[in-house]
C-alpha positions in Angstrom: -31.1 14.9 -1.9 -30.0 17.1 -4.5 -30.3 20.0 -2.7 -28.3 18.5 -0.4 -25.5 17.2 -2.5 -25.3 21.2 -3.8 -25.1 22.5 -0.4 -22.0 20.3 0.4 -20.4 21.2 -3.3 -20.5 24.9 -2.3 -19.4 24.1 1.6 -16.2 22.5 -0.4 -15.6 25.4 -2.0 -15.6 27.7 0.2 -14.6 26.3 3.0 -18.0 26.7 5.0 -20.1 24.0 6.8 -23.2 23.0 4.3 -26.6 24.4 5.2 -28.9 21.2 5.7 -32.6 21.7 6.3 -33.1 21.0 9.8 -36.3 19.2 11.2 -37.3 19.4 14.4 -40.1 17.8 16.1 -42.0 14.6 17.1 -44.9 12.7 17.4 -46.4 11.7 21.0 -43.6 9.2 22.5 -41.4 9.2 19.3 -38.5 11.4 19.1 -36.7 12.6 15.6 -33.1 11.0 14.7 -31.2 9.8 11.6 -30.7 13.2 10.2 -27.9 13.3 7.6 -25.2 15.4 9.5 -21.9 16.4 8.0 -19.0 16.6 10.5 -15.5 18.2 10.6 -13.4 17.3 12.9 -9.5 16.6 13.8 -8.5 13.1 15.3 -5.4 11.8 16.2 -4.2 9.0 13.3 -3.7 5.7 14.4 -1.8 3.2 12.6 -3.3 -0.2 11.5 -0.1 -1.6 11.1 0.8 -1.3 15.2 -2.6 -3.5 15.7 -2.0 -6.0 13.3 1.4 -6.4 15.0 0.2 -6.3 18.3 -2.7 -9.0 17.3 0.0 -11.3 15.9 2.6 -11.5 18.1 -0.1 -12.7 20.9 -1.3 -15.2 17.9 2.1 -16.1 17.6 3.1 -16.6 21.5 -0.1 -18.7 21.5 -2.7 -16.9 23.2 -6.1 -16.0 22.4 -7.7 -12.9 21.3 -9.3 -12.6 25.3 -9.7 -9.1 26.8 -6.8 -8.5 28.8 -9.3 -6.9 31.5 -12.3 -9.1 31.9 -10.9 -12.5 29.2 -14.0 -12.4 26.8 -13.3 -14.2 23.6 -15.3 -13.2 21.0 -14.2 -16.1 19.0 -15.3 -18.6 22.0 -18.5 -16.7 22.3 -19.6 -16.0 18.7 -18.1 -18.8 16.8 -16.7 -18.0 13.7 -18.6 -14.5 13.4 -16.0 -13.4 16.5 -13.4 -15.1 14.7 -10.0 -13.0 15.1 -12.0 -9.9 16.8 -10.8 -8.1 19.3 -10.6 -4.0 20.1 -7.1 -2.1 20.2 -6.4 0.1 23.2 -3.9 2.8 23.7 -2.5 2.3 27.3 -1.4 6.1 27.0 -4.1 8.1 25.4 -3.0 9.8 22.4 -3.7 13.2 23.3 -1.7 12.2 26.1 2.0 11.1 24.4 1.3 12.7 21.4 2.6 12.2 18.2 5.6 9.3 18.6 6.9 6.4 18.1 4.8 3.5 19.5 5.4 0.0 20.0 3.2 -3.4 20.9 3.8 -2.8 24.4 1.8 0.7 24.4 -0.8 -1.2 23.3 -3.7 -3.4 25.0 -6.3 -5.9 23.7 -9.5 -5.0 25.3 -13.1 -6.2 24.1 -15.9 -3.6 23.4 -17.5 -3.0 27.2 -14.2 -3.1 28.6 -13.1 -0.4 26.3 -16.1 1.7 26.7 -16.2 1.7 30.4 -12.6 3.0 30.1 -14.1 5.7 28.4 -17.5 6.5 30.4 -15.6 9.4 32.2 -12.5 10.5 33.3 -9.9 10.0 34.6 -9.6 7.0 32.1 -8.2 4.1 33.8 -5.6 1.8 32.4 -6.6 -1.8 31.5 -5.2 -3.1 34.4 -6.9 -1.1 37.0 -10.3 -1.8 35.7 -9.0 -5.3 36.0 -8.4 -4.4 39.8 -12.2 -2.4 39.6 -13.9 -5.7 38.5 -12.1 -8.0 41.0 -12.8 -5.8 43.7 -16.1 -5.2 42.8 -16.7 -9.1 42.4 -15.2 -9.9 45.5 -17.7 -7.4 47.0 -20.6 -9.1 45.9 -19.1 -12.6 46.7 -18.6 -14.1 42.8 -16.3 -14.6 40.1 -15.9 -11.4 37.6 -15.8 -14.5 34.8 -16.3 -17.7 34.2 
C-alpha cells in the first residue's frame, strides 16, 4: 500500500498516470477483479441544485417520486429505505446542449432500470418514448407494463 500511495505522490507531480502493479491471472472458474485503479477523466458537471428543484416542485404539486417512464416508487416499494429516491435524467444529454442554462423542465425523474436501458446503446431515447417501447412491447405480449 505504500508503494502504492508513492506511485500516486509522484503521478501528482508530474502530471503522469501512477504505475500500479498489475496482476493478471486466475484460478479454474474464478476470474481476477477489485484491483485498485486510478482514473482520469473529464465529465460534464451537473448541478445538485437543478435536482433538488426539480424533486420539489413535483413534491410540492403533490405527486410522488414515480418514474415518469414505467411509475415505480421506490418509497411504495422499499418503505422508508426508498424514501425520497428517485434518479435525475437529462432529457437532452449534456454532451448534447452543452454547457447552458437549464431548467426543471429539461429534466426527468426516472428510476434506476429505466435510466439504464436509456443508456444500453444508442441512439438514447427520451423518457417518453421508452414509455411508448414498454407499452408497445406490453401490448405485444397481451399485459400491463405495471401494476
Amino acid at each position: 500500500m505504500h508503494a502504492m500511495a508513492e506511485s500516486i505522490r509522484a503521478s501528482v507531480a508530474t502530471g503522469e498516470p501512477p504505475d500500479f502493479p498489475h496482476d493478471v491471472g486466475y484460478e479454474g472458474e474464478s476470474e481476477m477483479e477489485g484491483r485498485y485503479l486510478l482514473r482520469w477523466h473529464a465529465y460534464r458537471e451537473r448541478n445538485p441544485a437543478l435536482r433538488r428543484k426539480k424533486i420539489n416542485s413535483v413534491v410540492a404539486a403533490g405527486g410522488s417520486l414515480a418514474c415518469e417512464v414505467c411509475e415505480f416508487d421506490f418509497n411504495e416499494f422499499y418503505g422508508e429505505r426508498g424514501q425520497g429516491y428517485i434518479e435525475c435524467y437529462h432529457v437532452e444529454p449534456l454532451h448534447v446542449g452543452g454547457e447552458r442554462a437549464r431548467t426543471i423542465r429539461d429534466l426527468a425523474l426516472i428510476c434506476s432500470n429505466c435510466h439504464r436501458m436509456i443508456h444500453t446503446k444508442p441512439p438514447w431515447p427520451a423518457p417518453a418514448e421508452l414509455r411508448d417501447l414498454i407499452r408497445r412491447q406490453a401490448q405485444a405480449q397481451d399485459r400491463r407494463p405495471w401494476p
